[in-house]
C-alpha positions as CSV (number, residue, x, y, z in Angstrom):
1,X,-26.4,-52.4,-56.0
2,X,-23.4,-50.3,-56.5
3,X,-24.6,-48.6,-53.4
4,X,-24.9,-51.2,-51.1
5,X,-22.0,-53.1,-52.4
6,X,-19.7,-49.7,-51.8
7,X,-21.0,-49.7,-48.1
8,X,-20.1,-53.3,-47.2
9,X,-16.9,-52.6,-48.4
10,X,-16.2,-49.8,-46.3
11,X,-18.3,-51.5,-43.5
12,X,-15.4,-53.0,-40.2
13,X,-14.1,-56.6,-41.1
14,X,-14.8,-57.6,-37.1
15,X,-17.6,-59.7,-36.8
16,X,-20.6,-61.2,-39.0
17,X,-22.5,-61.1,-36.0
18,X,-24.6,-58.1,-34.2
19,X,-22.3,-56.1,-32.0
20,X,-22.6,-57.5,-28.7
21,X,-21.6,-55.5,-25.2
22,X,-18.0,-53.8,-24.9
23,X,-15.9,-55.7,-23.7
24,X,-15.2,-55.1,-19.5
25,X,-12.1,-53.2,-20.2
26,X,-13.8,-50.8,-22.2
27,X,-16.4,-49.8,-20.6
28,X,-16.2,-46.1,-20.5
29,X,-17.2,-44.3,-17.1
30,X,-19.9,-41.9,-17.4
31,X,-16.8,-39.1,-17.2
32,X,-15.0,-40.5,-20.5
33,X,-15.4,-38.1,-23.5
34,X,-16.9,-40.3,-26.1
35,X,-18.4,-38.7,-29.5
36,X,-21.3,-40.0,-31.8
37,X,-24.2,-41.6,-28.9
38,X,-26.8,-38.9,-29.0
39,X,-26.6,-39.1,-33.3
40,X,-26.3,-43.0,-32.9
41,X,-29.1,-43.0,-30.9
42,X,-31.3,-40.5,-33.1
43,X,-30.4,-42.4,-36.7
44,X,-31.6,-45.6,-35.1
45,X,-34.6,-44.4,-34.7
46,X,-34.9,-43.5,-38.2
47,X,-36.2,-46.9,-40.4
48,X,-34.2,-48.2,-43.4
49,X,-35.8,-46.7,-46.5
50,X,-35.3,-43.2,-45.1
51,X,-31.7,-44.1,-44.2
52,X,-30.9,-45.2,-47.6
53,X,-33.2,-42.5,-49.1
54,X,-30.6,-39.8,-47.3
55,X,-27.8,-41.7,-48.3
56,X,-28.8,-41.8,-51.8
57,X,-29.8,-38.0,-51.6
58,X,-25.7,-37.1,-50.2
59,X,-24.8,-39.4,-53.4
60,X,-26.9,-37.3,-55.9
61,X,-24.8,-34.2,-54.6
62,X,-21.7,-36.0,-55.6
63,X,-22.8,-37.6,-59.0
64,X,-22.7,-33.9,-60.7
65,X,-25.9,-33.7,-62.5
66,X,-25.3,-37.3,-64.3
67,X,-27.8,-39.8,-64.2
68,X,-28.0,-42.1,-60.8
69,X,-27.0,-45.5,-63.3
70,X,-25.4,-48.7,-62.0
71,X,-22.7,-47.5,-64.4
72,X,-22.1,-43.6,-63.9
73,X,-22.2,-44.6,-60.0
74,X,-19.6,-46.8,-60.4
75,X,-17.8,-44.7,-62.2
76,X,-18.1,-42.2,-60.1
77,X,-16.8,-44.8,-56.6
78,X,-13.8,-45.4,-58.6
79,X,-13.4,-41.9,-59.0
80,X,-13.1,-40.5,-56.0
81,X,-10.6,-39.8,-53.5
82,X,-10.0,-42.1,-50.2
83,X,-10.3,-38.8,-48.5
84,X,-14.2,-37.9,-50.3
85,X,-15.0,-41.8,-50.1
86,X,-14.2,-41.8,-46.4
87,X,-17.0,-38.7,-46.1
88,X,-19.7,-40.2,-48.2
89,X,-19.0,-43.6,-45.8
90,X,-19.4,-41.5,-42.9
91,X,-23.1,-40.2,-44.5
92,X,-23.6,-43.7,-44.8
93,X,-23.0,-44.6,-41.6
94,X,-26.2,-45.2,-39.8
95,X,-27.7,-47.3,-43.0
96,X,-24.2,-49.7,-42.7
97,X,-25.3,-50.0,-39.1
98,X,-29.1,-51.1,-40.5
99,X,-27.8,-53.5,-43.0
100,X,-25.6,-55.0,-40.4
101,X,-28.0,-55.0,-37.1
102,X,-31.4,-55.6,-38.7
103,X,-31.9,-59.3,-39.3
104,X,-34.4,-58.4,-41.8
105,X,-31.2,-57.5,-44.2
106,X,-29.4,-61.1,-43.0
107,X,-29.9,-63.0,-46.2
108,X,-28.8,-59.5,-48.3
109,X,-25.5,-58.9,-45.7
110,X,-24.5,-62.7,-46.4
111,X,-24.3,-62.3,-50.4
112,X,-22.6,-58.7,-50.1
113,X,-20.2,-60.3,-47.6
114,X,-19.6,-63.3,-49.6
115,X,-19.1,-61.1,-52.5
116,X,-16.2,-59.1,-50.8
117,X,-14.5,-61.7,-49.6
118,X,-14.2,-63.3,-52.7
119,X,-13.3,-59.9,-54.3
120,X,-10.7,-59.4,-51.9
121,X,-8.7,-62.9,-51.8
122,X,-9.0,-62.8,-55.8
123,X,-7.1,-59.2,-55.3
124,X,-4.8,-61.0,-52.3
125,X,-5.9,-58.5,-50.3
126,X,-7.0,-59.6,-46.3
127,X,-10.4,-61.1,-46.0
128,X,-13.1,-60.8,-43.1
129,X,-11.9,-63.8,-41.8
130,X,-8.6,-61.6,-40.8
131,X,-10.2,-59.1,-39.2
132,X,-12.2,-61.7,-36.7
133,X,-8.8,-63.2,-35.8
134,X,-7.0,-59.4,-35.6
135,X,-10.3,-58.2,-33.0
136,X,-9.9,-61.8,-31.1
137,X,-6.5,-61.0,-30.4
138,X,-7.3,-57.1,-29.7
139,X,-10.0,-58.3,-27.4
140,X,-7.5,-60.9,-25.7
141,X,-5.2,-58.2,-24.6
142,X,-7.9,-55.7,-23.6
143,X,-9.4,-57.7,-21.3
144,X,-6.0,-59.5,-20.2
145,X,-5.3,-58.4,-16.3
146,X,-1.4,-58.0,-15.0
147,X,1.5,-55.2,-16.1
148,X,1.5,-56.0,-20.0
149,X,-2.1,-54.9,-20.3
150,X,-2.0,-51.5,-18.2
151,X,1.0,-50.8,-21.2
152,X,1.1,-50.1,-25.2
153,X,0.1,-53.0,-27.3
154,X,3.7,-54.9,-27.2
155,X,5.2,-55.4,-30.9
156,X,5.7,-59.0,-30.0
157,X,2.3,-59.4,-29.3
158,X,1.0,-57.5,-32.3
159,X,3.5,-59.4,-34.8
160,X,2.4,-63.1,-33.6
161,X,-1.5,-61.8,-34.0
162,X,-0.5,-61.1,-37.8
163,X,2.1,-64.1,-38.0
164,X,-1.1,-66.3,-36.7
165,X,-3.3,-64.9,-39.3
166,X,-5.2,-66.7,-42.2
167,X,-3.5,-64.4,-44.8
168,X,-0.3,-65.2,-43.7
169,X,-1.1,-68.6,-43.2
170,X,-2.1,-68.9,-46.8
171,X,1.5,-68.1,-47.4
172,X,2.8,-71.0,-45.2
173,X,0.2,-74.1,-46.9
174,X,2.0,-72.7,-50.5
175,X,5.2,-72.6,-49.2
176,X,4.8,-76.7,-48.2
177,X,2.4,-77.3,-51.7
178,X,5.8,-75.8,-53.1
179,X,8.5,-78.0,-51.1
180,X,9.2,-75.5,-48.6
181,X,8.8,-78.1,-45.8
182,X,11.5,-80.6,-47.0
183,X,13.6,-78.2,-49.2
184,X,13.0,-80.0,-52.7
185,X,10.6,-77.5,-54.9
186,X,8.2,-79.7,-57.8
187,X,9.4,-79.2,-61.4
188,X,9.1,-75.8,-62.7
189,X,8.4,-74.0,-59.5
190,X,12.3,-73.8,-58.1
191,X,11.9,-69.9,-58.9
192,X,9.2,-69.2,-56.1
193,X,8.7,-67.2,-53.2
194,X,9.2,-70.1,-50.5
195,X,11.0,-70.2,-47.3
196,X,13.8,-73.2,-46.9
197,X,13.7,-75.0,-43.6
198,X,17.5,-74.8,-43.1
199,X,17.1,-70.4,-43.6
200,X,13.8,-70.9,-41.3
201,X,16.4,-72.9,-38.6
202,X,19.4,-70.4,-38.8
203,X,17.4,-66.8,-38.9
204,X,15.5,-68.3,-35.7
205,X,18.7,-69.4,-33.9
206,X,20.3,-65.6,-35.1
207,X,17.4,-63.8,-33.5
208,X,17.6,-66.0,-30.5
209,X,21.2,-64.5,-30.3
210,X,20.3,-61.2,-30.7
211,X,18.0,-62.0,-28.0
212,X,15.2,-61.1,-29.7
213,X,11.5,-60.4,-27.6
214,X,9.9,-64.1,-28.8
215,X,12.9,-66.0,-29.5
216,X,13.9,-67.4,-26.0
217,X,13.4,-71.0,-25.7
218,X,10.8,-70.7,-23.2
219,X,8.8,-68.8,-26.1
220,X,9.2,-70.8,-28.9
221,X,8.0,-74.1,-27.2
222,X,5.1,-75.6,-28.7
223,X,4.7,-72.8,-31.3
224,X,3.0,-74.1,-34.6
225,X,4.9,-74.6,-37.4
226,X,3.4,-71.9,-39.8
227,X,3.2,-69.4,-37.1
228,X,7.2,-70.3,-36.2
229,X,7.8,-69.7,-39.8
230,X,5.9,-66.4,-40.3
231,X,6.8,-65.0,-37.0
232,X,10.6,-65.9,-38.4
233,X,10.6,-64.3,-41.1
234,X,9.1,-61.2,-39.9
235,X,11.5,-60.4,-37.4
236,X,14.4,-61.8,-39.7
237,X,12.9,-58.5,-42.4
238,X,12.9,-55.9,-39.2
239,X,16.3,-57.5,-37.8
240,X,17.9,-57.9,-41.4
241,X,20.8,-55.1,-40.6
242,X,21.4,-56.7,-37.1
243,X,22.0,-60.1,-38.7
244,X,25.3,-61.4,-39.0
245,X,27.0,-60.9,-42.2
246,X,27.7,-65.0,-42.5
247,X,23.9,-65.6,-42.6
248,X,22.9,-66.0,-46.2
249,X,19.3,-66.8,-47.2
250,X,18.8,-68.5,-50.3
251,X,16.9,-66.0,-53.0
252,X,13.8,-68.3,-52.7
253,X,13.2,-67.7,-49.2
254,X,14.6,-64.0,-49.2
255,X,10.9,-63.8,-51.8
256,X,9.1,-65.4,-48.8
257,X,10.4,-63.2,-46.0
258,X,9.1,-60.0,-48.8
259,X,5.9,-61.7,-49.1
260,X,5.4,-62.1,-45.7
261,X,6.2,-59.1,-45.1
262,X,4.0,-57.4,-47.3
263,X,0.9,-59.0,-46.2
264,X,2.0,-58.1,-42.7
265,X,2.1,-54.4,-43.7
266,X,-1.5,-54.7,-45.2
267,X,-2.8,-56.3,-42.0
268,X,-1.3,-53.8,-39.7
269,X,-3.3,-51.7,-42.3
270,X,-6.9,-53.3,-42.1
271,X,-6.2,-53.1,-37.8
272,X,-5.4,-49.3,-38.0
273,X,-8.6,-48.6,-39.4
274,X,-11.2,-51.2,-37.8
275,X,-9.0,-50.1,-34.4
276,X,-10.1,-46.1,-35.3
277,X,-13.7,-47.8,-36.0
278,X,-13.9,-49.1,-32.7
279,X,-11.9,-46.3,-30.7
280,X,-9.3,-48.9,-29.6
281,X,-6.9,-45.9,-29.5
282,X,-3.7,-48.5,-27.8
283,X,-3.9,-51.0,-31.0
284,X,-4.4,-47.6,-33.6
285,X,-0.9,-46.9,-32.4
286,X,0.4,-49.9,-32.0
287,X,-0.5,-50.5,-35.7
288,X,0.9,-47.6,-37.3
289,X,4.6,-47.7,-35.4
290,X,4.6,-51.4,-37.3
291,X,3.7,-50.5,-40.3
292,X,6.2,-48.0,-40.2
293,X,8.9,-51.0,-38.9
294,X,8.0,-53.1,-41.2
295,X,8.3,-50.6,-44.2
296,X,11.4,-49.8,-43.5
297,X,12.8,-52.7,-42.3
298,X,13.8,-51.6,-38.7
299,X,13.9,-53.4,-35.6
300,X,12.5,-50.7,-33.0
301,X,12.0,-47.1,-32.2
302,X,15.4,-46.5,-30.6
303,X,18.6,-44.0,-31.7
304,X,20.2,-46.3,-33.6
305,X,17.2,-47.0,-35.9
306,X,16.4,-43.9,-36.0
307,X,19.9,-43.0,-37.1
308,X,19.3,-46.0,-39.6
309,X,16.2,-44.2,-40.6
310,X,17.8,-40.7,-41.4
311,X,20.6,-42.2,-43.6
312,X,17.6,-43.6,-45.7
313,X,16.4,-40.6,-45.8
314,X,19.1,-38.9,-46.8
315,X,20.1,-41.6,-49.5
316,X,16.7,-40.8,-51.1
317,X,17.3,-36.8,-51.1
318,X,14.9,-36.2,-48.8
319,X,15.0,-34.9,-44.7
320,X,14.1,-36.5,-42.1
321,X,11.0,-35.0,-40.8
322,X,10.9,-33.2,-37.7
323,X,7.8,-31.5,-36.3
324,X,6.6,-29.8,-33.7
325,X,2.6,-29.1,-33.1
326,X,0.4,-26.8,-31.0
327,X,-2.9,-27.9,-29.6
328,X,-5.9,-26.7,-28.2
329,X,-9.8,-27.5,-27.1
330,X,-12.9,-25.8,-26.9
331,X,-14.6,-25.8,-23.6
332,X,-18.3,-26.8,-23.7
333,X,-21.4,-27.7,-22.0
334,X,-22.6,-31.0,-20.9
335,X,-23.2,-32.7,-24.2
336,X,-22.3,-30.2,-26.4
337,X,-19.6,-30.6,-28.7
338,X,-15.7,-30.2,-27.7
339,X,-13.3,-29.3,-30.9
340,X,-9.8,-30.5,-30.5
341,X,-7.5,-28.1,-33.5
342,X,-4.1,-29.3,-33.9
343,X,-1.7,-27.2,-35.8
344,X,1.9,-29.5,-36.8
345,X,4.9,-27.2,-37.9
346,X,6.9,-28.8,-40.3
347,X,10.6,-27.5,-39.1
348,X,12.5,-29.7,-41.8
349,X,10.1,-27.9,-44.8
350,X,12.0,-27.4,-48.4
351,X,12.5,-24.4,-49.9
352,X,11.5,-23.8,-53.3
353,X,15.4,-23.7,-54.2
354,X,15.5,-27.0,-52.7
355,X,12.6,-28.4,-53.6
356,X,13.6,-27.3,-57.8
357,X,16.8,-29.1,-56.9
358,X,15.3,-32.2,-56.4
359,X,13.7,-32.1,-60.0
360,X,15.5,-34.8,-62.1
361,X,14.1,-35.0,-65.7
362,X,10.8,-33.9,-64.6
363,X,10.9,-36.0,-61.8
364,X,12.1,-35.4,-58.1
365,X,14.9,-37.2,-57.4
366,X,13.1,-38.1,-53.5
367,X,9.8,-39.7,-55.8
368,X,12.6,-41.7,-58.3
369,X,14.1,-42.9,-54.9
370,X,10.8,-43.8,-53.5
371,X,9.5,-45.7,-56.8
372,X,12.6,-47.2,-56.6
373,X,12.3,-48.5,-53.3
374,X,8.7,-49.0,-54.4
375,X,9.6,-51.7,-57.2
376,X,12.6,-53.4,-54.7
377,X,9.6,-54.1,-52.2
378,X,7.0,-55.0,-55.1
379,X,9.5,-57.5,-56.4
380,X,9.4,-59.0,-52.7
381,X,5.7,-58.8,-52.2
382,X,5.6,-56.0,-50.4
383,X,3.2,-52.9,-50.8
384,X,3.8,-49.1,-49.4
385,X,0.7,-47.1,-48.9
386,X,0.8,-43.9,-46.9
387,X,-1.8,-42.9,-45.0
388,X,-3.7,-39.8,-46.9
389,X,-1.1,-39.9,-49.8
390,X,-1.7,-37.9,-52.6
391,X,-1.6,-38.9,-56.2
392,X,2.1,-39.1,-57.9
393,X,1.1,-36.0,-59.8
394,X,1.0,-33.5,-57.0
395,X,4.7,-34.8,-56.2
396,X,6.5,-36.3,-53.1
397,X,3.8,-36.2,-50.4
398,X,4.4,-36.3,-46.4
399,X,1.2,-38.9,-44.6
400,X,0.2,-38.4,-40.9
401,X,-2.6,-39.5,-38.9
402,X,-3.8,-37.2,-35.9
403,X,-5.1,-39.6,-33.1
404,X,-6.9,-38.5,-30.2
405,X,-6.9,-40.0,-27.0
406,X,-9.0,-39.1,-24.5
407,X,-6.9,-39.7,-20.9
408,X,-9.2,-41.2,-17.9
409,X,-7.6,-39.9,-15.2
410,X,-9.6,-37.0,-13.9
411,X,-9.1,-35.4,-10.1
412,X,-12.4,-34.0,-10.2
413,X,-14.5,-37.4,-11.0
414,X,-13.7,-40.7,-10.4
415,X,-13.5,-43.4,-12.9
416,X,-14.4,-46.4,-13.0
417,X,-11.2,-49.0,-12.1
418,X,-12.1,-51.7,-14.8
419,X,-12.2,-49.0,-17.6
420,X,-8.3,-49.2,-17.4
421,X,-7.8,-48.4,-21.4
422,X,-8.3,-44.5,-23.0
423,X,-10.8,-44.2,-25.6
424,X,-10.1,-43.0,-28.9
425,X,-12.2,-39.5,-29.3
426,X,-10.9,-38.3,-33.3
427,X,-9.3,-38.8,-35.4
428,X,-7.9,-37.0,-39.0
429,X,-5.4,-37.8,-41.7
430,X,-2.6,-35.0,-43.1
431,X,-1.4,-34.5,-46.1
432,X,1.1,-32.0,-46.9
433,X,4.3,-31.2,-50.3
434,X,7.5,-30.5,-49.3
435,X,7.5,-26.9,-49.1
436,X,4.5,-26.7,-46.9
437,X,5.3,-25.1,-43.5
438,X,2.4,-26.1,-41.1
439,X,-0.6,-29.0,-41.5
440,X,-3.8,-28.4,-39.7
441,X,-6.5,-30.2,-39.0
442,X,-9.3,-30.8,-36.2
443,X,-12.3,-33.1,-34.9
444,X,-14.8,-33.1,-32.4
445,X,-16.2,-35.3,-30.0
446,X,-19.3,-35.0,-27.4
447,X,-18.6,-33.3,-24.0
448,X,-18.9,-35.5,-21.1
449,X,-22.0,-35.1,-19.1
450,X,-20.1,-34.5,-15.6
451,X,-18.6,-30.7,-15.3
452,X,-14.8,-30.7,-14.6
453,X,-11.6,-30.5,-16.2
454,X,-10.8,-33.1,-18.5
455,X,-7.5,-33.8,-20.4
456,X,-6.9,-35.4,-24.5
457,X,-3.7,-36.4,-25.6
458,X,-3.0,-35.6,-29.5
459,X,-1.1,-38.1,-31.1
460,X,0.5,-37.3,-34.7
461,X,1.8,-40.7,-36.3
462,X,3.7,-41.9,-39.3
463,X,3.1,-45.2,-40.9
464,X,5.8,-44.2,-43.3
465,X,8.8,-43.5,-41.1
466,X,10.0,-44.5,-37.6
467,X,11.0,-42.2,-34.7
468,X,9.3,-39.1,-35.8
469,X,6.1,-39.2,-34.4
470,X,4.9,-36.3,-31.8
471,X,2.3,-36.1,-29.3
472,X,1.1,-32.9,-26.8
473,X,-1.6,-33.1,-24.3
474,X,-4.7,-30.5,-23.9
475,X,-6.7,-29.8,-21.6
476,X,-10.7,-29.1,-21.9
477,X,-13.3,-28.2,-19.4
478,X,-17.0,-29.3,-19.1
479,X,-19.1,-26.1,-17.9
480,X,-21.9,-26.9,-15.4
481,X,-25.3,-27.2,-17.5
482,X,-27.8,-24.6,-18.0
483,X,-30.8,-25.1,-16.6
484,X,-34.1,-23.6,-17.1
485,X,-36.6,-23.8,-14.3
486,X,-40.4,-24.5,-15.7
487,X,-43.4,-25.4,-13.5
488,X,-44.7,-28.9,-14.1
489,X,-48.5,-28.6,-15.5
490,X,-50.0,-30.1,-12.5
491,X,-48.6,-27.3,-10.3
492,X,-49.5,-25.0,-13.1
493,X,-53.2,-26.2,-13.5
494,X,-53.5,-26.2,-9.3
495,X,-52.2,-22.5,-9.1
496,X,-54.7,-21.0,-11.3
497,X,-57.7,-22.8,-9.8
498,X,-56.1,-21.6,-5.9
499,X,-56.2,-17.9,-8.2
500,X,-59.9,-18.3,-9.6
501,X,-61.1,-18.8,-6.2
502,X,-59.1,-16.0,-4.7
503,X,-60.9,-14.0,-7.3
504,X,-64.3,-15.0,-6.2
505,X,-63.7,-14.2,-2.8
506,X,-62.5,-10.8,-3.3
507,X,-65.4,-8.4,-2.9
508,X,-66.8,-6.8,-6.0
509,X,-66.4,-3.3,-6.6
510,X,-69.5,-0.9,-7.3
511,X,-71.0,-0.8,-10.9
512,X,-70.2,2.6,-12.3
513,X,-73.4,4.3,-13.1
514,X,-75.2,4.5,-16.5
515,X,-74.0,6.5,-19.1
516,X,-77.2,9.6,-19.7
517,X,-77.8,8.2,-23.5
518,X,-78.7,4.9,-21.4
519,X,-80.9,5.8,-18.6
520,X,-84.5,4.6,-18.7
521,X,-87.2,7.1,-19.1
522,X,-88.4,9.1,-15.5
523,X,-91.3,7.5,-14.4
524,X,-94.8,9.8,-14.2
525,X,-96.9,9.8,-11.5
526,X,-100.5,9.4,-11.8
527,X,-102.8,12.4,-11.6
């Protein structure tokens, strides 16, 4: 039970429903780089007892010699790392697809389902219902025709799918069950998060002056109310140091622009991952430069944020980070595999002298500052988490992600012009302290089947910090295939018939003669 119950929660948050076609846009040509279909393929083959019987056999390896209880294997879930929970997921993964595809497993999928849904909005964490309404509006834009969609996943875009949400809109029905619509809160509630209707009028009517992408008039016509007040409050939180200094929110509605966005920030989340799932590689980056907005509170990706960001930084002893990486690619035979290794140099590393200097009672002064910043946004509603980070004990941590996208332009072979969107071909989380130099990691994908010269573009991302990401493109080629030239058996069985008659035409040599132990006795002639 544990078993199951530990795959459904690491299962994609999409769709209830069997996975249906790709969507036109993402098609992939025959020339795209696209790991995983010959093992897909293989593992569906296999039937469900022997897919869980090799599950439960990678589980045994982990469970140490304890007994394979409901209890100890619980135990042992809660134990592990996101980074060993991932891998035992991944040996998992062709039974998830079992549970999820076969109907045999429909009535089982719908308690599991039910079970971590109700898990999760007893948590407040986002729900499955979330992640149908964040892969309808990923959907939307992949398959939307015109300028925007040839682009990156626009922020506006990305910040109404999350302002449009159920979780958020959970946030807007409490905010009216609280008074938040006509400004009077019940008896004994006047200390909660919710957002006053005057704050809600002058932020929208500041960000309209800052001319804010969303906030024209054209824009906001006919928006609904809850999403006008979510989608407020969110860009009020990234815009807060653009504001003017005569705007004053009231406390209440300052808690409801934290809560907001908080959930945001886990959304943004749940889309990063289901979007590396999928290989939507335009909404996996999209995702993390939001996260990384909305954690810090900054409007964009420009200078003067990323100024902004520095000063932060700096105001919590640490450096801003600064990195440069080197990339390369194995070439490889038609459907072979391709390994992508990316080394990232970490040119604003500590020293240990600086890194001792940041050691304040046992504790860096850079984690006191983050845990500090930590409580401010937990006070608001608001939740950090770093991608990869590391427990507290092992100190102040830097999280990347390594994305891989595989570009579709190719002057050898020609590609198909609906497939306008790059795939996502790997993808690997970094970890590194303060005082490490370089991060490495790597992943592999399968070659494409058409020989030619073939180009990935390496993304390393920050869902911690804005304006520091780096990317470098490599290039890969696909050999021509080996072939091995066999004759078919029909040929085979004709050419040695054609050979057995040649043989009885040929004319037979004479018998040598009798060895002299052999020869008959000499006849006698009669007297």
């Amino acid at each position: 039970l544990a078993c199951k119950q530990f795959l459904w929660a690491t299962m994609s948050k999409g769709s209830k429903k069997k996975p249906g076609p790709a969507p036109k846009s993402e098609q992939r040509a025959k020339a795209e780089p696209v790991p995983g279909d010959e093992a897909t393929s293989k593992a569906e083959q296999q039937s469900a007892a022997e897919l869980e019987a090799c599950f439960m056999k990678a589980l045994e390896k982990r469970m140490g010699g304890l007994e394979m209880t409901e209890d100890n294997v619980r135990k042992m879930l809660l134990a592990m790392s996101p980074e060993e929970q991932r891998a035992l997921a991944e040996e998992g993964e062709a039974l998830k697809r079992e549970l999820l595809q076969n109907e045999e497993h429909a009535d089982e999928a719908k308690k599991f389902r039910a079970e971590v849904n109700k898990n999760a909005e007893a948590r407040g964490l986002p729900t499955e219902a979330d992640g149908e309404h964040l892969t309808k509006g990923v959907l939307a834009f992949l398959n939307a025709e015109g300028d925007e969609a040839s682009g990156p996943v626009p922020t506006r875009r990305l910040l109404l799918m999350l302002a449009s949400s159920p979780y958020l809109a959970k946030l807007a029905l409490a905010d009216a069950a609280a008074g938040g619509q006509t400004g009077e809160a019940p008896p004994g509630r006047a200390g909660e998060a919710r957002a006053e209707p005057a704050d809600i009028d002058a932020l929208e009517q500041a960000l309209a002056g800052l001319e804010v992408d969303g906030f024209a008039p054209d824009q906001r016509a006919g928006r609904p109310p809850f999403v006008r007040r979510n989608l407020t409050l969110l860009c009020g939180h990234l815009h807060r140091e653009r504001l003017p200094e005569s705007l004053v929110l009231r406390d209440s509605t300052k808690r409801a622009q934290g809560a907001a966005a908080g959930r945001a920030s886990k959304l943004s989340e749940m889309l990063f991952r289901y979007a590396l799932q999928n290989r939507w590689v335009k909404p996996a980056l999209a995702a993390t430069e939001v996260q990384a907005l909305l954690t810090n509170g900054l409007w964009d990706g420009s200078e003067a944020a990323k100024r902004r960001m520095a000063e932060r930084m700096a105001e919590a002893g640490l450096k801003l980070p600064r990195l440069k990486m080197a990339v390369s690619a194995t070439d490889a035979r038609p459907g072979r595999k391709v390994t992508v290794k990316a080394e990232v140099y970490r040119t604003h590393v500590y020293s240990e002298e600086e890194a001792a200097a940041l050691e304040v009672g046992g504790e860096s002064a850079a984690a006191h500052a983050v845990d500090k910043a930590a409580e401010e946004r937990a006070a608001q509603g608001q939740v950090r988490a770093e991608a990869g980070a590391a427990p507290s004990e092992a100190g102040p941590q830097e999280g990347w992600w390594v994305v891989g996208e595989a570009i579709r332009e190719n002057g050898d072979v020609p590609v198909e012009a609906a497939a306008r969107h790059n795939a996502l071909v790997g993808f690997a989380p970094l970890t590194a302290p303060l005082t490490l130099p370089t991060m490495t990691c790597e992943f592999s994908f399968d070659a494409p089947e058409t020989p030619g010269e073939y180009k990935v573009m390496v993304h390393c991302r920050s869902t911690g910090c804005v304006g520091v990401d780096v990317r470098k493109k490599v290039t890969f080629k696909v050999l021509p295939a080996i072939f091995v030239k066999r004759p078919a058996p029909a040929a085979t069985a004709k050419a040695e018939e054609a050979e057995e008659e040649a043989r009885e035409r040929e004319p037979r040599e004479e018998q040598p003669p009798p060895l002299e132990a052999e020869a008959p006795p000499p006849l006698i002639a009669a007297a």
